[in-house]
PDB file of N, CA, C and O in Angstrom:
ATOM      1  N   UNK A   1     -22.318   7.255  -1.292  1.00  0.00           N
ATOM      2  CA  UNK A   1     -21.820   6.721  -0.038  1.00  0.00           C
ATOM      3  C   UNK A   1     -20.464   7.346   0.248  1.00  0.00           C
ATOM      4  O   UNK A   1     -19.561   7.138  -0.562  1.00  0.00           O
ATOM      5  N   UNK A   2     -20.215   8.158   1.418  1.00  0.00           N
ATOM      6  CA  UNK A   2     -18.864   8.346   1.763  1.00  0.00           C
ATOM      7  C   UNK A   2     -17.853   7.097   1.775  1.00  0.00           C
ATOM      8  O   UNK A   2     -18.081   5.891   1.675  1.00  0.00           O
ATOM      9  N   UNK A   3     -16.908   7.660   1.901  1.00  0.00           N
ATOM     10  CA  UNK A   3     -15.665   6.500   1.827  1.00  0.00           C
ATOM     11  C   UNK A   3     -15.877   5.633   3.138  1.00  0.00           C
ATOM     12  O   UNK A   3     -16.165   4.440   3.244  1.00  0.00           O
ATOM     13  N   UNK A   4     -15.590   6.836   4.339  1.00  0.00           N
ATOM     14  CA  UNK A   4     -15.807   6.030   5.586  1.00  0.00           C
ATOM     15  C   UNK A   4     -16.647   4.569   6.041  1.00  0.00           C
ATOM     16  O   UNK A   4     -16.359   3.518   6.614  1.00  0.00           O
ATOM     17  N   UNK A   5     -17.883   5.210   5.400  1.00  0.00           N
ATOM     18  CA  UNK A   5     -19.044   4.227   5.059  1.00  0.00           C
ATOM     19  C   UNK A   5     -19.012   3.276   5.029  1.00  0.00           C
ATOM     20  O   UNK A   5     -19.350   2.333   5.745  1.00  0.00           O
ATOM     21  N   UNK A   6     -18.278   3.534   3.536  1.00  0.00           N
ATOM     22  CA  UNK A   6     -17.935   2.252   2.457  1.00  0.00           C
ATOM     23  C   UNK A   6     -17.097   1.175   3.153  1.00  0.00           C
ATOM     24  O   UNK A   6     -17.481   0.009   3.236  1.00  0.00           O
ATOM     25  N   UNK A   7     -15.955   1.609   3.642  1.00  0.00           N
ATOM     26  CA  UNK A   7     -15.401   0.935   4.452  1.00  0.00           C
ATOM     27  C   UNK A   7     -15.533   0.273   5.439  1.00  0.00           C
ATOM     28  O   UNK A   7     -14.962  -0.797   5.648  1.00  0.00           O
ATOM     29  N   UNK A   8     -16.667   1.089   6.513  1.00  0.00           N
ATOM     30  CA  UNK A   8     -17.273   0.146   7.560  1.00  0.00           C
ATOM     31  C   UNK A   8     -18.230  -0.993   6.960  1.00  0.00           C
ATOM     32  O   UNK A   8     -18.356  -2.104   7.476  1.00  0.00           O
ATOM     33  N   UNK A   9     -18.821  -0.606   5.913  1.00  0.00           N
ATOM     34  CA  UNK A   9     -19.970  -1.562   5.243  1.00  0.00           C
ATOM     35  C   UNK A   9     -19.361  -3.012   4.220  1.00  0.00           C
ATOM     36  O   UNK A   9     -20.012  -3.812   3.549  1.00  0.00           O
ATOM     37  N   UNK A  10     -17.861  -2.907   4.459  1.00  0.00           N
ATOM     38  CA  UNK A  10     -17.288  -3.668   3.227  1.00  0.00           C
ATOM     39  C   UNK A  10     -17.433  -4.950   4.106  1.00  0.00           C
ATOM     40  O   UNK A  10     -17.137  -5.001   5.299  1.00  0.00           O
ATOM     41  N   UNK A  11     -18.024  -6.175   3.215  1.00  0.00           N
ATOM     42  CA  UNK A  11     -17.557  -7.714   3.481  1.00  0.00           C
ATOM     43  C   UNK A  11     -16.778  -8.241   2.869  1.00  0.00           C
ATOM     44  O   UNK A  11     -16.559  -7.960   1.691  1.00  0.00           O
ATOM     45  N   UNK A  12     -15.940  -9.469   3.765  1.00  0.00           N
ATOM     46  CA  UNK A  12     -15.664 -10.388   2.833  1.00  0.00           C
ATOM     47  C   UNK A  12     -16.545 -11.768   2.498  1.00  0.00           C
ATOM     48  O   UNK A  12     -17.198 -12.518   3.224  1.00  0.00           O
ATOM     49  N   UNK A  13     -16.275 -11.761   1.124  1.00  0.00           N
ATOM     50  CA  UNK A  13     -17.194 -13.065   0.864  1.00  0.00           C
ATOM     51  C   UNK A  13     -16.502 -14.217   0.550  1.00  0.00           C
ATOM     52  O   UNK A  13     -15.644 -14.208  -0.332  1.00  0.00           O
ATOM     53  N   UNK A  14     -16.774 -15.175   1.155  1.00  0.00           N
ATOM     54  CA  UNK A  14     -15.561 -16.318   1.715  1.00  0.00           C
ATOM     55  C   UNK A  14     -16.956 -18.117   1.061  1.00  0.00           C
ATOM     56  O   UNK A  14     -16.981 -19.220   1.608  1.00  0.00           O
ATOM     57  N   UNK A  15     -17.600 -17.775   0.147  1.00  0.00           N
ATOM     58  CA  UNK A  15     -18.470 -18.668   0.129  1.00  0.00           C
ATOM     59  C   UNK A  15     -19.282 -18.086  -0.968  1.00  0.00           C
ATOM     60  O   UNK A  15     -19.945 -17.050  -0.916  1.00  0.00           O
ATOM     61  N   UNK A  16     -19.062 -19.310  -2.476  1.00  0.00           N
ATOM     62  CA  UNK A  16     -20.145 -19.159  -3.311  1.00  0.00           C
ATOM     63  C   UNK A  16     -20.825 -20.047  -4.413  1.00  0.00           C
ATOM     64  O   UNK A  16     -20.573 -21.206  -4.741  1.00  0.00           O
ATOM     65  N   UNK A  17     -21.602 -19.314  -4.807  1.00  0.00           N
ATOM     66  CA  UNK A  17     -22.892 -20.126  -5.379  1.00  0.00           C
ATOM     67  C   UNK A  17     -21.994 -21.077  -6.473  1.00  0.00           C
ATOM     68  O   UNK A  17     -20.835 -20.835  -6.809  1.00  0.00           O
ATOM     69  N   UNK A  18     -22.781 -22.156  -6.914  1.00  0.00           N
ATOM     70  CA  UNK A  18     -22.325 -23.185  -7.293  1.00  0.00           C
ATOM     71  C   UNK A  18     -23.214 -22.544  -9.195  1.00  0.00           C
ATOM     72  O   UNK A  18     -23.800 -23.192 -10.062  1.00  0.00           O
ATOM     73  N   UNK A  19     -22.908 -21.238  -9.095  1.00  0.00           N
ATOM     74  CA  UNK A  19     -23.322 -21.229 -10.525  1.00  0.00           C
ATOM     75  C   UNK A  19     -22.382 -20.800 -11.465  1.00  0.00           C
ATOM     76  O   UNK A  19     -21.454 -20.279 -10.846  1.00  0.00           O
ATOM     77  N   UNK A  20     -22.167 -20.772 -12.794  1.00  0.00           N
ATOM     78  CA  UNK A  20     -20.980 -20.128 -13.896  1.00  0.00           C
ATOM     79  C   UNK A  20     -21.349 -19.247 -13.688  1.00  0.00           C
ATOM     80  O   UNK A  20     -22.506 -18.981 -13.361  1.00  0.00           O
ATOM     81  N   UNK A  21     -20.056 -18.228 -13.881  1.00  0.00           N
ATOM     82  CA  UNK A  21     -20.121 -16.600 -13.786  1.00  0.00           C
ATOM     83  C   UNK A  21     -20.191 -16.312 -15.461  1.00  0.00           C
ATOM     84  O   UNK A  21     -19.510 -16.802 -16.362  1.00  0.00           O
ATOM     85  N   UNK A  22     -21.054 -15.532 -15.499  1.00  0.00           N
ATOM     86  CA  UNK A  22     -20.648 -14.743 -17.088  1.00  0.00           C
ATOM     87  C   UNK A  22     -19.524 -13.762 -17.534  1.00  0.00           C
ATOM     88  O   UNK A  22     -19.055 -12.901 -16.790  1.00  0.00           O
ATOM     89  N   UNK A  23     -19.262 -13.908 -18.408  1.00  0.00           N
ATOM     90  CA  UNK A  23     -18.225 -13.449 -19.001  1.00  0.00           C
ATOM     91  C   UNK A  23     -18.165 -12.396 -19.059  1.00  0.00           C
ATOM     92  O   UNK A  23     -17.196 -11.744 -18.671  1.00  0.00           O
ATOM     93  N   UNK A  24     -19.574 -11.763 -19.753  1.00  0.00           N
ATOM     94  CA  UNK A  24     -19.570 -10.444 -20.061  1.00  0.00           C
ATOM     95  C   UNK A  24     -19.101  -9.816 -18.092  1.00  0.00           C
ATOM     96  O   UNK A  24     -18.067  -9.160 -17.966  1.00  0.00           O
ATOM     97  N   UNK A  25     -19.891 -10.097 -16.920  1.00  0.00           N
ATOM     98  CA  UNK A  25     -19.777  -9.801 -15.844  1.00  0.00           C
ATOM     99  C   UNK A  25     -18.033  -9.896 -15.788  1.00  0.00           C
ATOM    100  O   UNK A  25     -17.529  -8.890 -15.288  1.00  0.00           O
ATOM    101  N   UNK A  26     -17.256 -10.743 -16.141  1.00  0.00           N
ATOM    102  CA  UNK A  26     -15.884 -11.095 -15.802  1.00  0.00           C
ATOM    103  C   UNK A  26     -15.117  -9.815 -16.325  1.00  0.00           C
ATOM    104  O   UNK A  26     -14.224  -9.288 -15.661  1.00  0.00           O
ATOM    105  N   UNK A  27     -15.652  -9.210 -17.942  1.00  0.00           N
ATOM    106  CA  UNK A  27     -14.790  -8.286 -18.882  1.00  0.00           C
ATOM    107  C   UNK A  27     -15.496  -7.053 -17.787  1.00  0.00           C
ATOM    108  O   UNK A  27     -14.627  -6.181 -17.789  1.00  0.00           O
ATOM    109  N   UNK A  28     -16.530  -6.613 -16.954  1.00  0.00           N
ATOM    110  CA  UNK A  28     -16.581  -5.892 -16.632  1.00  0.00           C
ATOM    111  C   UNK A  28     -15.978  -5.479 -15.227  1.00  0.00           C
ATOM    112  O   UNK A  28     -16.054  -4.314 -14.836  1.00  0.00           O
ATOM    113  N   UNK A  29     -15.504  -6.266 -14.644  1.00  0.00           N
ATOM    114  CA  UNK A  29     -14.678  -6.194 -13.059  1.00  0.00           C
ATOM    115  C   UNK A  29     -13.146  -6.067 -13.898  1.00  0.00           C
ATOM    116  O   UNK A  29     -12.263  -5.497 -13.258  1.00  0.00           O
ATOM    117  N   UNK A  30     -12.863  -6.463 -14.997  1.00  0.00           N
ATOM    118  CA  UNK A  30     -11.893  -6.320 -15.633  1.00  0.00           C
ATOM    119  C   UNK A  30     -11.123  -4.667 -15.737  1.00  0.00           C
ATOM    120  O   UNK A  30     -10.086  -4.151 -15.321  1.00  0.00           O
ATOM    121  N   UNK A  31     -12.311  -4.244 -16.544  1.00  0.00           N
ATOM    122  CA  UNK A  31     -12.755  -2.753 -17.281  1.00  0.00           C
ATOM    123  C   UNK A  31     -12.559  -1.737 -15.857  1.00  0.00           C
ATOM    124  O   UNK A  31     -12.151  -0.586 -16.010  1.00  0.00           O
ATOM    125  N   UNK A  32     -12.906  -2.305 -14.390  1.00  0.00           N
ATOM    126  CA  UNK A  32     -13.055  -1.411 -13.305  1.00  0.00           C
ATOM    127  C   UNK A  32     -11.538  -1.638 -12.625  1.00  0.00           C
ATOM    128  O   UNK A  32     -11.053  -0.866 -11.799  1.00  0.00           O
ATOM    129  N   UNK A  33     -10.911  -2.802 -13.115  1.00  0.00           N
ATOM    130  CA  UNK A  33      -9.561  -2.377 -12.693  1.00  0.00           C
ATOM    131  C   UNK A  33      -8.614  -1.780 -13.477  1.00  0.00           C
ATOM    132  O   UNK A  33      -7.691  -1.081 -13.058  1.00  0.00           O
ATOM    133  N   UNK A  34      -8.867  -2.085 -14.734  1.00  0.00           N
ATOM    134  CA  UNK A  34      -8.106  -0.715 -15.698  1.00  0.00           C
ATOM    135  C   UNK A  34      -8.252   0.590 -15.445  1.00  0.00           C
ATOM    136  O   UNK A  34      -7.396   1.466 -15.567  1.00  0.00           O
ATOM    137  N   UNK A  35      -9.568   0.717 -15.022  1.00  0.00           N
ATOM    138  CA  UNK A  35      -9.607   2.456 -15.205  1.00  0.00           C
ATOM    139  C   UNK A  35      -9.229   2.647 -13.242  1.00  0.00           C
ATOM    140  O   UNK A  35      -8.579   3.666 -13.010  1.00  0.00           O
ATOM    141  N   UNK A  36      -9.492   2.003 -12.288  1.00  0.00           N
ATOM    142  CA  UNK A  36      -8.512   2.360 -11.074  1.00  0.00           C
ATOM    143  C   UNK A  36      -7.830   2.973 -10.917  1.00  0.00           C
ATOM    144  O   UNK A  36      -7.306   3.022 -12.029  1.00  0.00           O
ATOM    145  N   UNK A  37      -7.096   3.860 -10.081  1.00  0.00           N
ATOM    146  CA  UNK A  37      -5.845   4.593 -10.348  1.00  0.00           C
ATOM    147  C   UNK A  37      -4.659   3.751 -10.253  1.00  0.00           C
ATOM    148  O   UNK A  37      -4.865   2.548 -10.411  1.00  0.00           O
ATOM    149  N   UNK A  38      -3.701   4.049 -10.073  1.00  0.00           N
ATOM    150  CA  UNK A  38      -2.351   3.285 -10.049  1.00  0.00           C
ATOM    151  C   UNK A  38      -1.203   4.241  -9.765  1.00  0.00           C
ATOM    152  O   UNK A  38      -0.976   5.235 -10.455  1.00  0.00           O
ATOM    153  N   UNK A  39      -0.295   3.772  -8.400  1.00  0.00           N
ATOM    154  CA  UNK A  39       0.267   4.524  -7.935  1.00  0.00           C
ATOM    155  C   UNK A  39       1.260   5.247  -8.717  1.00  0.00           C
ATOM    156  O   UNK A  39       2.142   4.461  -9.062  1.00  0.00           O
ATOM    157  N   UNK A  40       1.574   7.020  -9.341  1.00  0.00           N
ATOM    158  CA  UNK A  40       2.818   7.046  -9.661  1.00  0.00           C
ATOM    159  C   UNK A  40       1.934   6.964 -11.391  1.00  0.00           C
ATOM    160  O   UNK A  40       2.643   6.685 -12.358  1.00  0.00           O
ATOM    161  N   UNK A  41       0.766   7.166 -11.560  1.00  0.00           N
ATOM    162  CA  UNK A  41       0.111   6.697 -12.842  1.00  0.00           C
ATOM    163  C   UNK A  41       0.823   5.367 -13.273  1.00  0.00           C
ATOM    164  O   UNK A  41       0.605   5.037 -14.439  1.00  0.00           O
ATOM    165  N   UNK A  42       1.703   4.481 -12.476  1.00  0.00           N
ATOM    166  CA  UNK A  42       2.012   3.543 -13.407  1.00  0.00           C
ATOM    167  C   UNK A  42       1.395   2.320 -13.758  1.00  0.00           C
ATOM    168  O   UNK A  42       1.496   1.476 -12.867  1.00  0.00           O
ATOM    169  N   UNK A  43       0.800   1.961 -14.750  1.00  0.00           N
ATOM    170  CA  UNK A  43      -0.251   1.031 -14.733  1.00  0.00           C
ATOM    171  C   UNK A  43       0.359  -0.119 -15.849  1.00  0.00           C
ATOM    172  O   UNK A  43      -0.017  -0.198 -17.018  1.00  0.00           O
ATOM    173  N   UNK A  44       1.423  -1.016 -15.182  1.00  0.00           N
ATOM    174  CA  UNK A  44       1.737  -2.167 -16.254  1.00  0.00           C
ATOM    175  C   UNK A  44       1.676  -3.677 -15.409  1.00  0.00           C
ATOM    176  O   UNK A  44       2.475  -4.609 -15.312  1.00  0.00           O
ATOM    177  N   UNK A  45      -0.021  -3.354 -14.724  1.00  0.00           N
ATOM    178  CA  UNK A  45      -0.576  -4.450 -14.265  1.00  0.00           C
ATOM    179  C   UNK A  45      -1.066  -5.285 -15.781  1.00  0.00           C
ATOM    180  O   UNK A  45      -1.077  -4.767 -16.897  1.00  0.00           O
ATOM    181  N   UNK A  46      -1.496  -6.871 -15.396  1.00  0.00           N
ATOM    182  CA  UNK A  46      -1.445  -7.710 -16.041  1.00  0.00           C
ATOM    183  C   UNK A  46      -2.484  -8.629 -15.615  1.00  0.00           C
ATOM    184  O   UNK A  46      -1.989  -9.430 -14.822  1.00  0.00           O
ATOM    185  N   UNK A  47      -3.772  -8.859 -15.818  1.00  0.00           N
ATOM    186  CA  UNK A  47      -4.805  -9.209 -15.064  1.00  0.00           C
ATOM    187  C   UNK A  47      -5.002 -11.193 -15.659  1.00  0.00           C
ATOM    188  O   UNK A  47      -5.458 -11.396 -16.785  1.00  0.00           O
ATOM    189  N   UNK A  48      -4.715 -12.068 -15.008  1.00  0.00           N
ATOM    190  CA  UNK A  48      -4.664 -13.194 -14.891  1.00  0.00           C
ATOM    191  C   UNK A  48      -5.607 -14.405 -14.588  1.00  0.00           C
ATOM    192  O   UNK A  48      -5.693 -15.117 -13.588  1.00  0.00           O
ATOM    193  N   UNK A  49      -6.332 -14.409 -15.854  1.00  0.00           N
ATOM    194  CA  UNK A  49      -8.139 -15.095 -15.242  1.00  0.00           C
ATOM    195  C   UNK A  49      -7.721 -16.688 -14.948  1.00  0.00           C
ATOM    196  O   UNK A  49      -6.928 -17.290 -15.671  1.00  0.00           O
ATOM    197  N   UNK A  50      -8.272 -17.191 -13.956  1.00  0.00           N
ATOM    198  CA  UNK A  50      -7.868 -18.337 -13.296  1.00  0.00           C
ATOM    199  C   UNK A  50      -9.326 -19.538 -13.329  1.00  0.00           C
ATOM    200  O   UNK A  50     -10.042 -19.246 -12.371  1.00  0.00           O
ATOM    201  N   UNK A  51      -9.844 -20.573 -14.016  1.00  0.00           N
ATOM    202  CA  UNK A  51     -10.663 -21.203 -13.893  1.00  0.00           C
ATOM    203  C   UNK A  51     -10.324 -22.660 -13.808  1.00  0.00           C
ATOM    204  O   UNK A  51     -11.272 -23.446 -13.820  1.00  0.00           O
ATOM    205  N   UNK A  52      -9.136 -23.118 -13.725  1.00  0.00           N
ATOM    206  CA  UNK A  52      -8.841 -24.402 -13.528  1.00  0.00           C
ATOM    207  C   UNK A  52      -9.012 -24.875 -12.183  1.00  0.00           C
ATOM    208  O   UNK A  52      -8.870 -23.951 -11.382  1.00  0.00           O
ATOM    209  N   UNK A  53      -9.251 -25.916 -11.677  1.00  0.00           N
ATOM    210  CA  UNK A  53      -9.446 -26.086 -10.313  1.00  0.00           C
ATOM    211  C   UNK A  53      -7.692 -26.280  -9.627  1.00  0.00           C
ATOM    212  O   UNK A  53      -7.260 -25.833  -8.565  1.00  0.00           O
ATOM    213  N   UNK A  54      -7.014 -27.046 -10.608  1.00  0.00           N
ATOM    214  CA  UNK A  54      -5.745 -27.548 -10.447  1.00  0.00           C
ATOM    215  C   UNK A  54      -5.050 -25.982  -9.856  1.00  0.00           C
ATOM    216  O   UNK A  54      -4.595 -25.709  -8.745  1.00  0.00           O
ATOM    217  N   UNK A  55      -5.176 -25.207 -10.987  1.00  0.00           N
ATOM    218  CA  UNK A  55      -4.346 -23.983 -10.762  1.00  0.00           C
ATOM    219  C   UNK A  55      -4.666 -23.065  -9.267  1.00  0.00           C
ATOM    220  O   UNK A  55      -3.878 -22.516  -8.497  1.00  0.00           O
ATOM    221  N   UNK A  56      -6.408 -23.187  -9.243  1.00  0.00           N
ATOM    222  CA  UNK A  56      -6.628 -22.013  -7.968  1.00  0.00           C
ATOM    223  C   UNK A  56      -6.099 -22.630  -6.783  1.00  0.00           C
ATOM    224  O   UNK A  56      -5.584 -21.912  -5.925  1.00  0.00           O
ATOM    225  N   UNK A  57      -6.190 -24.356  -6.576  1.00  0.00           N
ATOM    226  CA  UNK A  57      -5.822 -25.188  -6.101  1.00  0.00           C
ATOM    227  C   UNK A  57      -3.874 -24.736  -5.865  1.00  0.00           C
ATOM    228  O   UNK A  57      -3.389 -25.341  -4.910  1.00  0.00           O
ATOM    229  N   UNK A  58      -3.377 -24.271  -6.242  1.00  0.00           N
ATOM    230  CA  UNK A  58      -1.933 -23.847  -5.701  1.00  0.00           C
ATOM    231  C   UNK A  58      -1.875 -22.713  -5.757  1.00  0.00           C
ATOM    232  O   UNK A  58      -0.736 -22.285  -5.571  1.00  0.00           O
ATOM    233  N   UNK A  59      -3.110 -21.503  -6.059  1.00  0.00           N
ATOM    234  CA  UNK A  59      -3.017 -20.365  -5.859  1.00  0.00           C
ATOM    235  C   UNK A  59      -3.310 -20.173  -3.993  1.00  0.00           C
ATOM    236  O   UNK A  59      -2.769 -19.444  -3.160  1.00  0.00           O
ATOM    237  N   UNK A  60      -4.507 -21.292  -3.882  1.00  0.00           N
ATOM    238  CA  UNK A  60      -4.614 -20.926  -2.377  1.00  0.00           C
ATOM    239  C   UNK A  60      -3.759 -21.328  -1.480  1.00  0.00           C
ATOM    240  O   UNK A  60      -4.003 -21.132  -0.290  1.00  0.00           O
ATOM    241  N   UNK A  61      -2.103 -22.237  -2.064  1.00  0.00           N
ATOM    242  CA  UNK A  61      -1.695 -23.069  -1.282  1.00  0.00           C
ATOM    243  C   UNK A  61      -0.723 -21.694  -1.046  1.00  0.00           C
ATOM    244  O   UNK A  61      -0.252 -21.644   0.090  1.00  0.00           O
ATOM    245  N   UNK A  62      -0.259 -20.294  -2.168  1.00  0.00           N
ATOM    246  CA  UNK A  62       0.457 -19.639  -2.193  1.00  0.00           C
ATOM    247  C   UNK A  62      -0.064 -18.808  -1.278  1.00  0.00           C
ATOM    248  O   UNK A  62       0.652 -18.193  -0.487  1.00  0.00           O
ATOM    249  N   UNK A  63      -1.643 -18.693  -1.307  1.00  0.00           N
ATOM    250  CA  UNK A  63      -2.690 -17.366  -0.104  1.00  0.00           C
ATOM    251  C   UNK A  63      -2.657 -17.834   1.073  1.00  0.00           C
ATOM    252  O   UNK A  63      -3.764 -17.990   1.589  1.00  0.00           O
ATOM    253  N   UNK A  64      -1.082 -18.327   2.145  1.00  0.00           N
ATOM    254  CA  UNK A  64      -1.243 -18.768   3.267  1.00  0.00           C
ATOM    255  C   UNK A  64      -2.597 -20.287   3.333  1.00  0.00           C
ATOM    256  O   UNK A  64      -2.907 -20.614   4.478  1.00  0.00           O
ATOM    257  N   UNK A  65      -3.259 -21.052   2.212  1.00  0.00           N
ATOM    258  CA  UNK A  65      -4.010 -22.428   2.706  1.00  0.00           C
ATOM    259  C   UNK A  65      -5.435 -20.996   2.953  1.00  0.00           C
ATOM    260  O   UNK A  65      -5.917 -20.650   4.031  1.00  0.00           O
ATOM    261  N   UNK A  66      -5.636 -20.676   2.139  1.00  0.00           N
ATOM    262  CA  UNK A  66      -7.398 -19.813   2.155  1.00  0.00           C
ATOM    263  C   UNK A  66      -8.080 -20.697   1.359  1.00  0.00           C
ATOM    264  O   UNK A  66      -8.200 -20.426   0.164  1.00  0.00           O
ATOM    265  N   UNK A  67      -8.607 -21.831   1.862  1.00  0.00           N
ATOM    266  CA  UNK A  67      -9.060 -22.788   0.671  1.00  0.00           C
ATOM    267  C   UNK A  67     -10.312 -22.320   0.135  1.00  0.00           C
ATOM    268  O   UNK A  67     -10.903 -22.953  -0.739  1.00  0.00           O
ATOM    269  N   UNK A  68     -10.837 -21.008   0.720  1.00  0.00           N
ATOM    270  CA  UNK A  68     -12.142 -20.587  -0.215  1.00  0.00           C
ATOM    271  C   UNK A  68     -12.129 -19.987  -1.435  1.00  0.00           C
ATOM    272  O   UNK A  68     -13.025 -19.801  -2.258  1.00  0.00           O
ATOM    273  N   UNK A  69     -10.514 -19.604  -1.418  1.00  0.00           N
ATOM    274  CA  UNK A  69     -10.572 -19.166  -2.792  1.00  0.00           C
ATOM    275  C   UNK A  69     -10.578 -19.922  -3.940  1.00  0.00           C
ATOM    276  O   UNK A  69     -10.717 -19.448  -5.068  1.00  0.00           O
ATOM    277  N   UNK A  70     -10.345 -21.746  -3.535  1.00  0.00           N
ATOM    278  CA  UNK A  70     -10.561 -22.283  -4.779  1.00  0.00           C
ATOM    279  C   UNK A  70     -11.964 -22.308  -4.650  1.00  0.00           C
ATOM    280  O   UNK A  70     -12.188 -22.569  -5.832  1.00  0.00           O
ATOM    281  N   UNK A  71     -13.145 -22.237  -4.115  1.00  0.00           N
ATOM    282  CA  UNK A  71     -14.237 -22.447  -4.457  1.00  0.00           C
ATOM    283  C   UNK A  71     -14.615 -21.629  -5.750  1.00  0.00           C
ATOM    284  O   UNK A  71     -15.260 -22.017  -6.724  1.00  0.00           O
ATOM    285  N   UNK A  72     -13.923 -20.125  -5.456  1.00  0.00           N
ATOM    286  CA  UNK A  72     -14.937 -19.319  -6.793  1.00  0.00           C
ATOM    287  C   UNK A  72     -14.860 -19.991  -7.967  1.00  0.00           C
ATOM    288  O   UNK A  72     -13.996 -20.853  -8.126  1.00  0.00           O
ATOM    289  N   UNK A  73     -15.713 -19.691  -8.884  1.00  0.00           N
ATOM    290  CA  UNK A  73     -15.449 -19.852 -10.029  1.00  0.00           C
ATOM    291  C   UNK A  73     -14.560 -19.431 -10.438  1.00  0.00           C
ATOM    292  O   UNK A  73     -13.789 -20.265 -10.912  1.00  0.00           O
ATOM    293  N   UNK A  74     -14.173 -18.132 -10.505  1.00  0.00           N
ATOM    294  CA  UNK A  74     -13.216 -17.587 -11.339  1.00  0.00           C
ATOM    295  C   UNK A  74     -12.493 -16.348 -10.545  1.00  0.00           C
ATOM    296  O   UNK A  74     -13.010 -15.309 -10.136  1.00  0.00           O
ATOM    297  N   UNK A  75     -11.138 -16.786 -10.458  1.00  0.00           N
ATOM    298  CA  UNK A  75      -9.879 -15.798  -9.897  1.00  0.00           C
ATOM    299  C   UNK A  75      -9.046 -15.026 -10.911  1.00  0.00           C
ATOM    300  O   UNK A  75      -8.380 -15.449 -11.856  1.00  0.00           O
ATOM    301  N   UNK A  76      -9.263 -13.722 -10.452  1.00  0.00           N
ATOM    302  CA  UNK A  76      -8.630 -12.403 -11.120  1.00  0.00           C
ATOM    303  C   UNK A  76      -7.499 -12.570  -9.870  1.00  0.00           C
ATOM    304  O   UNK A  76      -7.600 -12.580  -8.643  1.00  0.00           O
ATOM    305  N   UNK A  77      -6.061 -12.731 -11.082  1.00  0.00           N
ATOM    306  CA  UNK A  77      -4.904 -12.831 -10.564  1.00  0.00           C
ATOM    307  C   UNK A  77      -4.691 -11.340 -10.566  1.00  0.00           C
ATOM    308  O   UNK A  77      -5.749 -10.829 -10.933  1.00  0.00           O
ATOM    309  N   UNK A  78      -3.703 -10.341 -10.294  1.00  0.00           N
ATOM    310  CA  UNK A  78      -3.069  -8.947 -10.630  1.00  0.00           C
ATOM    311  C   UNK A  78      -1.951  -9.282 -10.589  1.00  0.00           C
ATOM    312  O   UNK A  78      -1.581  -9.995  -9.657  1.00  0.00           O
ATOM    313  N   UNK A  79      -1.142  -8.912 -11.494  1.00  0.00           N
ATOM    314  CA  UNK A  79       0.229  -9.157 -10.760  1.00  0.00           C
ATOM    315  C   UNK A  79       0.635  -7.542 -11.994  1.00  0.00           C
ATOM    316  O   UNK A  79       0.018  -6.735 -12.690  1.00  0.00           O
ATOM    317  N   UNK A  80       1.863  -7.827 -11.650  1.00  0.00           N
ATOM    318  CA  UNK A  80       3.150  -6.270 -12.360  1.00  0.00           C
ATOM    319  C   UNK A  80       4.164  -6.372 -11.786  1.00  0.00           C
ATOM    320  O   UNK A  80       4.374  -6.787 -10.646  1.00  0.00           O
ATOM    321  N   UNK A  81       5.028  -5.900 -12.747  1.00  0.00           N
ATOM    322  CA  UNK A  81       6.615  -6.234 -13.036  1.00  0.00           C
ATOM    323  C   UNK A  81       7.290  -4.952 -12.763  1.00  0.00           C
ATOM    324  O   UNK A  81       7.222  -3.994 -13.533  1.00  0.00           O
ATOM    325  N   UNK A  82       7.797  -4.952 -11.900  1.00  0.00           N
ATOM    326  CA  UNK A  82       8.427  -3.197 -12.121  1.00  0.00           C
ATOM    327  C   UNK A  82       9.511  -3.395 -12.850  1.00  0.00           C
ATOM    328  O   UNK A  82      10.014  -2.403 -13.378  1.00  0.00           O
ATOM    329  N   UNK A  83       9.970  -4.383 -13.000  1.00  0.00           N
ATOM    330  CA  UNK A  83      11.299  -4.227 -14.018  1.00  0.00           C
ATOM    331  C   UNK A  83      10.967  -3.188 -15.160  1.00  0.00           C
ATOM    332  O   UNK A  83      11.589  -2.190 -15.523  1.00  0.00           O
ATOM    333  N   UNK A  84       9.815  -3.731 -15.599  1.00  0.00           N
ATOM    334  CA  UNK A  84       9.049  -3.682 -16.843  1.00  0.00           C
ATOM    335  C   UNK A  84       8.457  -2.095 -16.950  1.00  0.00           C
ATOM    336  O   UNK A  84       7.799  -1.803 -17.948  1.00  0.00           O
ATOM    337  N   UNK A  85       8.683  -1.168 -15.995  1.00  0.00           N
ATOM    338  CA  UNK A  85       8.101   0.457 -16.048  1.00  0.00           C
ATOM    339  C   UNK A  85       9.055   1.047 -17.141  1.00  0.00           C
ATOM    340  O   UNK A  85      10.280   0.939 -17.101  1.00  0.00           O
ATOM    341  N   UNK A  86       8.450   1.590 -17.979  1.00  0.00           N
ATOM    342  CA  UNK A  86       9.001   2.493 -18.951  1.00  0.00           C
ATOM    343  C   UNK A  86       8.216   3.753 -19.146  1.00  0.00           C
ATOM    344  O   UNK A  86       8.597   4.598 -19.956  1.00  0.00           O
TER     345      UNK A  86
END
């Protein structure tokens, strides 16, 4: 698929199934943001798995009130420190 494509064809998915996600599936969306590029090669991202309801529950209050994001099961935080580039 060209990029262009890809881009016209991208959704967002704002709504989901009421089933547990597997793990192994979780270490692998994991694995696809490690190997990503990163601007400047600098890569001292920090990937932040989120399954409490309490917690996604003030993650969405921080995402402007997107209350679908507490629905997922499970939120991949990213965050990085530039202090922290060496």
């Amino acid at each position: 698929m060209e990029t262009f494509d890809a881009i016209k064809k991208r959704i967002s998915i704002r709504k989901y199934m009421d089933v547990p996600l597997e793990w192994e599936i979780v270490g692998e969306i994991l694995d696809a943001g490690r190997y990503a590029p990163f601007a400047g090669d600098v890569a001292n991202v920090r990937f932040i798995i989120v399954t409490k309801d309490e917690t996604k529950k003030k993650i969405s209050d921080a995402c402007l009130e997107q209350r679908w994001i507490e629905k997922a099961p499970v939120l991949v935080v990213v965050c990085s420190d530039q202090k922290d580039i060496s």
